[in-house]
Z-matrix of the N, CA and C atoms (Angstrom, degrees):
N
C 1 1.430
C 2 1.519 1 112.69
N 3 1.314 2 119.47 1 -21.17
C 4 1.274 3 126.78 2 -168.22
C 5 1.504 4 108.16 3 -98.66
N 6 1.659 5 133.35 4 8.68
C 7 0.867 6 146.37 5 152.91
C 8 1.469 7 130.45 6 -65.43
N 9 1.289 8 111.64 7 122.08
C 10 1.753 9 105.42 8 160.40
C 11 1.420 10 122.61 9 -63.90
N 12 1.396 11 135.40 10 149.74
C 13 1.179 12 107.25 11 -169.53
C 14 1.803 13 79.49 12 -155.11
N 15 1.990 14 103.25 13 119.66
C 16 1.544 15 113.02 14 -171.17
C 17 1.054 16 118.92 15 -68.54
N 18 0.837 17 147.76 16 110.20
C 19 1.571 18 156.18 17 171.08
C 20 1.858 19 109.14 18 -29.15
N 21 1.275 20 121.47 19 99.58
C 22 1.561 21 145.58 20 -170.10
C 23 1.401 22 76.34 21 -57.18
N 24 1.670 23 127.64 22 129.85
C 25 1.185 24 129.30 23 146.55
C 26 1.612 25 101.84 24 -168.20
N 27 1.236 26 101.17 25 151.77
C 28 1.422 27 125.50 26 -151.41
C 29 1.910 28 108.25 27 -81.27
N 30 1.106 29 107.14 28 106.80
C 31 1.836 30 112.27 29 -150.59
C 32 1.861 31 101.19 30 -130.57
N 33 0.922 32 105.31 31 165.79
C 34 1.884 33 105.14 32 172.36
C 35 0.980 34 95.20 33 -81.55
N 36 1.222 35 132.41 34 159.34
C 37 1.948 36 134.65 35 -178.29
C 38 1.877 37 95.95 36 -109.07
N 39 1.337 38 91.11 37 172.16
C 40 1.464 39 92.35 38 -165.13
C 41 1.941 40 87.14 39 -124.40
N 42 1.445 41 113.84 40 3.10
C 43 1.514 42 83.86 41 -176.85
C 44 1.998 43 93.46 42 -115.76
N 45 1.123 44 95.37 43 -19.78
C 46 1.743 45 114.65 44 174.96
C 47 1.382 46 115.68 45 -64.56
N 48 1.163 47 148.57 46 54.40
C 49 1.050 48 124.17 47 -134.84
C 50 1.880 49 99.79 48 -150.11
N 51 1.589 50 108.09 49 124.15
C 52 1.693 51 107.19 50 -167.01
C 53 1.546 52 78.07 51 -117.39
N 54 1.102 53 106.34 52 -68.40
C 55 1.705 54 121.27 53 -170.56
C 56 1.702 55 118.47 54 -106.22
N 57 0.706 56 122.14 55 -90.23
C 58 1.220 57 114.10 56 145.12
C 59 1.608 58 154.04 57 -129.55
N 60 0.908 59 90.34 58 22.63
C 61 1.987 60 128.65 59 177.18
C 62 0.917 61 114.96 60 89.13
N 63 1.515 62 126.24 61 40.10
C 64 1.458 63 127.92 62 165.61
C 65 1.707 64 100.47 63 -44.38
N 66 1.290 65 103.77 64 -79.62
C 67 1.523 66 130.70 65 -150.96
C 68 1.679 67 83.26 66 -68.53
N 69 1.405 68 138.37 67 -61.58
C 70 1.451 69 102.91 68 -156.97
C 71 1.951 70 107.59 69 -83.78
N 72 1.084 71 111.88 70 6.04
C 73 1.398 72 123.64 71 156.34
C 74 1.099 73 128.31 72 -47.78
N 75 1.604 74 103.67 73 -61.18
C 76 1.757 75 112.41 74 174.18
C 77 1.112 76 114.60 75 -67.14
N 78 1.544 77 117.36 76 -37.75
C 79 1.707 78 129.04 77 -171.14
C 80 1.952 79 95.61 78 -61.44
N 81 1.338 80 117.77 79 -56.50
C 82 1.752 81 110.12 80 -178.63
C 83 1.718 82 99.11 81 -52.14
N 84 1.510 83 110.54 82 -55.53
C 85 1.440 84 85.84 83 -152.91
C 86 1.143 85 109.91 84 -55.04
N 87 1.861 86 122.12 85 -40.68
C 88 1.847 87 111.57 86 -172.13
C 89 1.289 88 105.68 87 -89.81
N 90 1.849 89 135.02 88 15.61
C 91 1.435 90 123.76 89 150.95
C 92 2.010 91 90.58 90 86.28
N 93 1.155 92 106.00 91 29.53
C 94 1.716 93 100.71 92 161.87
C 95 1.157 94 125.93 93 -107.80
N 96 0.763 95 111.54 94 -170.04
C 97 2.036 96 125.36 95 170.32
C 98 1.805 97 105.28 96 -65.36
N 99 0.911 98 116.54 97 130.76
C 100 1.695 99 116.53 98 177.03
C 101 1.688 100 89.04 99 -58.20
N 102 1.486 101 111.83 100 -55.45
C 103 1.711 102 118.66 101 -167.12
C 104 1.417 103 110.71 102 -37.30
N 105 1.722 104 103.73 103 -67.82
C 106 1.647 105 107.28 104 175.44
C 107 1.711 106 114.63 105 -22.66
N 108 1.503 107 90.87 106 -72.35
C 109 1.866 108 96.69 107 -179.44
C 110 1.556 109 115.51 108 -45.67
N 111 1.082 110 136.34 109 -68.11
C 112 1.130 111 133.58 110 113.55
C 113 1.694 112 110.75 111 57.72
N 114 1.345 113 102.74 112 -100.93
C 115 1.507 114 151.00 113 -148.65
C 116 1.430 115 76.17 114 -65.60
N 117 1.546 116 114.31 115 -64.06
C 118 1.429 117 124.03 116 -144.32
C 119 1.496 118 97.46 117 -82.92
N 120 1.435 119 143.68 118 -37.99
C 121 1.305 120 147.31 119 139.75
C 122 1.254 121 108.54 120 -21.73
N 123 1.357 122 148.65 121 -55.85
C 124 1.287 123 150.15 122 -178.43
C 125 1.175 124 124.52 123 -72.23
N 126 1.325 125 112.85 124 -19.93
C 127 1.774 126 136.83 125 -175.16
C 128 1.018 127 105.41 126 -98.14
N 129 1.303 128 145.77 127 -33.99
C 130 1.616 129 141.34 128 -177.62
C 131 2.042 130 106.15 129 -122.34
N 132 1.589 131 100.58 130 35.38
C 133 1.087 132 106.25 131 -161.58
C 134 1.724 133 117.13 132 -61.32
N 135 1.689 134 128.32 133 -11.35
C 136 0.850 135 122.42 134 152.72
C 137 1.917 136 143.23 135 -48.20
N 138 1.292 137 87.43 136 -39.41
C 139 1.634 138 113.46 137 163.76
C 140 1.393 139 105.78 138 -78.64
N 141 1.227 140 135.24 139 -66.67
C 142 1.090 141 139.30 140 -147.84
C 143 1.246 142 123.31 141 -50.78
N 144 1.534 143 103.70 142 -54.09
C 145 1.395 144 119.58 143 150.98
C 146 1.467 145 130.99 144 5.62
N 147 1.723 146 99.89 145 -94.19
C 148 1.362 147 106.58 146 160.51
C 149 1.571 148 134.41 147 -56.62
N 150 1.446 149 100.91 148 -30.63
C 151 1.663 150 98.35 149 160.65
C 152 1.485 151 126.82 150 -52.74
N 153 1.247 152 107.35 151 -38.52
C 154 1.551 153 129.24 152 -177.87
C 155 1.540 154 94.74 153 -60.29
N 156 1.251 155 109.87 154 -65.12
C 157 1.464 156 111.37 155 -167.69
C 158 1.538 157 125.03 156 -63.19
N 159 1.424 158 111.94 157 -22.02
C 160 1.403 159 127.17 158 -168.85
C 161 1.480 160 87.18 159 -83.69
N 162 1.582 161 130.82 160 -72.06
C 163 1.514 162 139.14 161 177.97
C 164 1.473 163 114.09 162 -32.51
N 165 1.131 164 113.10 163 -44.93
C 166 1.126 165 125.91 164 177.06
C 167 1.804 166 119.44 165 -63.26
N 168 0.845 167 110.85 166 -48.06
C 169 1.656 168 126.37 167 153.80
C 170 1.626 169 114.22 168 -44.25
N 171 1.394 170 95.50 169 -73.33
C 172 1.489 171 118.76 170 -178.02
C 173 1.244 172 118.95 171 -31.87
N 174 1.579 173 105.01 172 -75.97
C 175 1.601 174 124.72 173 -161.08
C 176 1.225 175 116.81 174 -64.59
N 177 1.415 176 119.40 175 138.50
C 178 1.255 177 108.88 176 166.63
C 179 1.460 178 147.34 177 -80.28
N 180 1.145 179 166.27 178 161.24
C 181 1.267 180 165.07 179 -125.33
C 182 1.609 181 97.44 180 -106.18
N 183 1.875 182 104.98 181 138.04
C 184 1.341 183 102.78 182 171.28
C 185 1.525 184 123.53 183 -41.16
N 186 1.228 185 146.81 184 -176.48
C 187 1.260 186 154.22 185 143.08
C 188 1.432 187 116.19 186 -66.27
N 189 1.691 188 124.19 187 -14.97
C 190 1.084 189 104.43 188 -163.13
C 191 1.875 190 81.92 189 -118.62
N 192 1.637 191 121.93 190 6.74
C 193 1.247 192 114.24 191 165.72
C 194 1.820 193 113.47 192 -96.16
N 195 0.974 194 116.91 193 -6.22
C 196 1.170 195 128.85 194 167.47
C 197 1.770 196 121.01 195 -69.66
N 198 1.403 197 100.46 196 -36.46
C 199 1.729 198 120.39 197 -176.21
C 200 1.409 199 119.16 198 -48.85
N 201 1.853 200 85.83 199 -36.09
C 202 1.351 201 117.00 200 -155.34
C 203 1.540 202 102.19 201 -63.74
């Protein structure tokens, strides 16, 4: 009870990082392979694209890129 406990929410990662941590972002929050995400970004790469770019906008900055 005497614990803080961080609020799980879906962020660019600051140690995952190709471009700007879209992909190893999503991979921490659902606990996968950065690659998988990745993989699947490259495979539906017409869509993906703009997902990338919208998330990328969107999301907010790791906690430990904020420190900085």
């Amino acid at each position: 009870m005497g614990r803080e406990s961080v609020e799980e929410k879906l962020r660019k990662s600051s140690n995952d990082r190709t471009i700007v941590g879209v992909c190893g972002g999503i991979a921490e929050f659902f606990g996968i392979s950065s690659f998988v995400v990745r993989l699947i970004f490259l495979v539906t790469v017409s869509v993906s694209v703009w997902v990338y770019l919208l998330l990328a906008w969107v999301l907010d900055d790791s906690y430990l890129l904020r420190r900085k």
